[in-house]
C-alpha positions as CSV (number, residue, x, y, z in Angstrom):
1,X,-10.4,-25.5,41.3
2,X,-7.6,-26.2,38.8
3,X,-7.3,-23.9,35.6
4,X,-8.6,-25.8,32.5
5,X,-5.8,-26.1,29.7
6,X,-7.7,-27.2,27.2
7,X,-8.2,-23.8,25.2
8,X,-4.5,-22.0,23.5
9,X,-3.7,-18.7,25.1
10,X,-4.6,-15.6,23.3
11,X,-2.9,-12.2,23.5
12,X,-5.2,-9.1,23.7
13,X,-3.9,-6.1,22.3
14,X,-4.3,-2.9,24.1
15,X,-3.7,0.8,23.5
16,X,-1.7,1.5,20.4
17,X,-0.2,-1.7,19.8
18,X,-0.3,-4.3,16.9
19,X,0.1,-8.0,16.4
20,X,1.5,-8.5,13.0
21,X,2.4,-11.8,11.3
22,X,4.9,-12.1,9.2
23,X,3.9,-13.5,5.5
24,X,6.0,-15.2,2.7
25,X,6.6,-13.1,-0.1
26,X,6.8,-15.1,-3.7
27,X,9.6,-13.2,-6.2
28,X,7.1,-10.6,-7.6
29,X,3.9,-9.1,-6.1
30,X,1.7,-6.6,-6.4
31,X,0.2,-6.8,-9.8
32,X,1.6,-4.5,-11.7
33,X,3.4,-2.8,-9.1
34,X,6.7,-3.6,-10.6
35,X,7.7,-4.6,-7.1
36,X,10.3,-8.0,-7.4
37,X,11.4,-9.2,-4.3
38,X,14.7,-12.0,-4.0
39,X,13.3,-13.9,-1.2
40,X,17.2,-15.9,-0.9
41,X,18.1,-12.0,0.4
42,X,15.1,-11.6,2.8
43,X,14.0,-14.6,3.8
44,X,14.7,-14.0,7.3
45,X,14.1,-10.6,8.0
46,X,10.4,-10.1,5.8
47,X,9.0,-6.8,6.6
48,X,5.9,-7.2,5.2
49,X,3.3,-8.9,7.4
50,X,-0.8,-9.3,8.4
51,X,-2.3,-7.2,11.2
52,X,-3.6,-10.5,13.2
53,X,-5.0,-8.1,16.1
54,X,-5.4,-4.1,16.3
55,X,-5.6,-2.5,20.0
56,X,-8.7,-0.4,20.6
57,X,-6.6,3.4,20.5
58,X,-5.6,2.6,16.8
59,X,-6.4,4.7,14.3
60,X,-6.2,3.4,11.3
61,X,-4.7,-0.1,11.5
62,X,-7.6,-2.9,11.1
63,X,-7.0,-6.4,11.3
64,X,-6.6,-8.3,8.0
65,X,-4.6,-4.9,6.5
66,X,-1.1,-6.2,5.0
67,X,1.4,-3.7,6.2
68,X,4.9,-3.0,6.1
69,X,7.2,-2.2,9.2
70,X,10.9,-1.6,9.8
71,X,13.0,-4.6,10.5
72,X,13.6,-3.5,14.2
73,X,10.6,-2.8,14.9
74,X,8.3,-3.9,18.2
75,X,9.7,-7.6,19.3
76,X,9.6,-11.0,18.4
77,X,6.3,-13.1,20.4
78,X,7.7,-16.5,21.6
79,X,6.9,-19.4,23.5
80,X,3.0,-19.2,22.4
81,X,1.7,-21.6,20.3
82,X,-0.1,-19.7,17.4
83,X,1.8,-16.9,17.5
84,X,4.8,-18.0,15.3
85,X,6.5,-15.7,13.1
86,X,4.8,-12.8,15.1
87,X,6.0,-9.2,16.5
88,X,3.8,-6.9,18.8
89,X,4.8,-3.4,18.0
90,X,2.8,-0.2,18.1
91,X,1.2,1.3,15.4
92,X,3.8,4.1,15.0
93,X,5.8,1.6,13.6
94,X,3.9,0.7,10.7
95,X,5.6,2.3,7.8
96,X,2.3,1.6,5.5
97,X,0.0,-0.5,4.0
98,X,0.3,-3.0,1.2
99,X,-2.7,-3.2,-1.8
100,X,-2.9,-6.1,-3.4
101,X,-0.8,-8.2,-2.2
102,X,-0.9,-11.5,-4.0
């Protein structure tokens, strides 16, 4: 029986590992943080992203949480559609959480 293709592959995360999305940051955000950021000097290296999936061991990343990571961290996901501009890391390497991001 041949394998149906119709359906995009989905990673599972497992243990303490992450799958975090990187976002777009505009040139000021978070309220009145104070916090400016000149995206012409990060554009390529943002280290601010969206947990898109949380392994079950975490303890206190959540999926939807806007976090912030070292630039090395984990490793870049490619080849699988969906998962652009992604890095699977473990939750160790989460440096915090950003509020109110805008």
């Amino acid at each position: 029986m041949a394998k149906s293709r119709d359906k995009a592959p989905e990673l599972i995360c497992v243990g303490e590992r992450v799958i975090v999305r990187r976002v777009e940051l505009s040139e000021k955000f978070g309220g009145d943080s104070g916090i400016i950021v000149k995206p012409q000097e990060v554009h390529d290296r943002t280290c601010v992203g969206v947990i898109i999936d949380a392994g079950p061991l975490c303890t206190w990343a959540e999926n939807g949480q806007h976090v912030f990571y070292h630039r090395h961290s984990g490793f870049e996901i490619y080849g699988i559609d969906g998962y652009t501009d992604c890095r699977c890391m473990n939750e160790r390497d989460l440096l915090g959480v950003v509020e109110n991001l805008k």
